[in-house]
N, C-alpha and C positions, 0 to 999 in steps of 0.2 A: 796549680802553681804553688811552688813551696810560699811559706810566709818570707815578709822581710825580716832578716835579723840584725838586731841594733845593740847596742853595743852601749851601755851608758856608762859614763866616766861623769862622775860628781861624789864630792865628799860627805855633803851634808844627806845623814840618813834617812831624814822626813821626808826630800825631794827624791830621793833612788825610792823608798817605798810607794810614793804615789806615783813616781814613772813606771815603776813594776805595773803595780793594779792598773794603768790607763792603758799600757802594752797590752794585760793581760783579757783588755774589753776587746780586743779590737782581734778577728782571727786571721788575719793577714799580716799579723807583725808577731815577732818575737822576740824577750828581751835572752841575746846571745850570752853576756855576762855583767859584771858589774868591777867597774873599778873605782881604787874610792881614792889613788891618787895619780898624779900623770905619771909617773915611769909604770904602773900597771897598765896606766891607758895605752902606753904606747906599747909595752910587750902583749897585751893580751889582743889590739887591734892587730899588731904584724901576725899572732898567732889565730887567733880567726879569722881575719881577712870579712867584718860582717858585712853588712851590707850601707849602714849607716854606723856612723859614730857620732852619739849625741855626747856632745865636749863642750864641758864649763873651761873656761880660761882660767876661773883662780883655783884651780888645782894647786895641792902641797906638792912637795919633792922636785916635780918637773909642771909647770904650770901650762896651759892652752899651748899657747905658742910654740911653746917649745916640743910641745907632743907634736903636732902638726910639721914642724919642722924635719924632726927625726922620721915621718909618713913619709914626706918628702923626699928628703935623702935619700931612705929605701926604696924606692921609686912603689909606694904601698899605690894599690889603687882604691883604697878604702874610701869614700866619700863622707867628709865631716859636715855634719850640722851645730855648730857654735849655739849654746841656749846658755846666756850669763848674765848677771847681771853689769858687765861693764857695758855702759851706753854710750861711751866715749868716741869721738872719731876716727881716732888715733889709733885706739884696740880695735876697731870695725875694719878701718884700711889695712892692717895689720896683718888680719885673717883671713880676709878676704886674701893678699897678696899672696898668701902662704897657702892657698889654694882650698878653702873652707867655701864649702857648696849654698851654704845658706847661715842665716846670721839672725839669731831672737834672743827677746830677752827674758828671763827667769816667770816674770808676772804675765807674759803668752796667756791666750784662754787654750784651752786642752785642743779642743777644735782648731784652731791655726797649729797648734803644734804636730799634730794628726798628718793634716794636711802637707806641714813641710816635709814632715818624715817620709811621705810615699812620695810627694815630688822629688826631694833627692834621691831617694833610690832609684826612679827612674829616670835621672840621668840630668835631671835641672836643676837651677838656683832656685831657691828661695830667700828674699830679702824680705822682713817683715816690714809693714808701714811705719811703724815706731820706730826703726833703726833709718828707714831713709831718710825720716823729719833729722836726724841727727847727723846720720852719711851726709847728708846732700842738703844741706838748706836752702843753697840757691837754687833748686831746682822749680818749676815754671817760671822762673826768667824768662826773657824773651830773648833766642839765642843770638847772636852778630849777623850769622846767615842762617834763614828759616829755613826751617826744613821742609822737605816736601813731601806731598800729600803720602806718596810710597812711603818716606825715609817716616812719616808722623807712623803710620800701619805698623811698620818693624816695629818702630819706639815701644809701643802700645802690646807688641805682642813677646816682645823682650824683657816687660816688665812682669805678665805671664809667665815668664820663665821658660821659654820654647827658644830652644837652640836653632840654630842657624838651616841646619836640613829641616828642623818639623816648620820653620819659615816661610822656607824655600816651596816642602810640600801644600805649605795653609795656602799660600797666594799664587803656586805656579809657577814658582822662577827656581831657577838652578841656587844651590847651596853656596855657589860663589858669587851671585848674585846677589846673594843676600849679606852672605860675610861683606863685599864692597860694600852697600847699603849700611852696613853697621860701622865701617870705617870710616863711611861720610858724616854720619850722627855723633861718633866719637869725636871727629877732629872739627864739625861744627860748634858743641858743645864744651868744646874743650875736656872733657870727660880722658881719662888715660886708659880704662879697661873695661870689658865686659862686665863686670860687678859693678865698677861705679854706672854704666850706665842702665844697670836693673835697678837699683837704686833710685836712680832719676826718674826712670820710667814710673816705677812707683810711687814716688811723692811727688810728678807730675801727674798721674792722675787721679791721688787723693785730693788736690786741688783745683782737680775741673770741676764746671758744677755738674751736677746733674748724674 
């Protein structure tokens, strides 16, 4: 299997040289190129098309958002991984809305960051736990109507980052089975989209015990 190729966009030289060297532990990733501000990010992700694109937000010239944006318009299928330091809610919903596969921040340990890189490339969210304490504060509230014992299973395995068919395959039920089951947990919750509610997932179970 080819390695995955990532694509990093960050300005600061000391963070591209040690995302170099941690790509270069690893033989299953590859770092594709390097951009050091977002109008490269966004011309050299339409021109590779890699696999991941690990994108800081406070990029010069064209900043996060806006790179992602212009992804978008081009209907790019590129999948962004967000690593920035903005912990903000605002920048989180932000990028999430603009279609950013997973969301960490700059001080990650190497290992979670590892970790999010192959989950997005195969096809899932990653929201770190430090980003939900900030997405979602209300999260294990006790929701208006409980969820049920199914709908808690989804929650739990959504926060996993497992889409709606690998769901569907984990427990047995049809894809659309599962998509309703997440549309009960959204409108329970009051939660608006598959992100916020991996979010929630997540900082509901950094808060159980055990």
């Amino acid at each position: 299997m080819p390695p995955i190729q990532v694509l990093i966009a960050e300005d600061h030289a000391l963070l591209v040289d040690a995302l170099q060297l941690l790509l270069g532990t690893q033989p299953d990733l590859h770092c594709a190129g390097i951009a050091r501000n977002g109008e490269q990010a966004r011309d050299l992700a339409l021109a590779l098309q890699p696999d991941v694109l690990l994108l800081d937000l406070g990029l010069p010239l064209l900043d996060g958002l806006g790179v992602m944006e212009s992804l978008r318009r081009a209907k790019s299928g590129v999948r962004v991984l967000v690593v920035t330091a903005r912990m903000d809610a605002q920048s989180i919903r932000a990028a999430l809305a603009l279609g950013a596969a997973g969301y960490l921040p700059k001080n990650e340990d190497s290992d979670e960051l590892l970790l999010a890189i192959r989950r997005v490339a195969g096809g899932r969210r990653y929201i770190s736990g430090a980003i939900a304490q900030v997405f979602v504060p209300e999260a294990g509230r006790t929701p208006e109507m409980p969820l049920t014992a199914s709908e808690t299973t989804i929650l739990q395995l959504v926060g996993q980052g497992l889409t709606s068919k690998e769901i569907g395959q984990r427990l047995d039920i049809s894809e659309a089975t599962a998509r309703k089951h997440r549309e009960n947990i959204r409108r329970k919750l009051g939660i608006h989209n598959s992100a916020e509610m991996a979010a929630y997932a997540v900082r509901a179970q950094a808060r159980s015990p055990g």
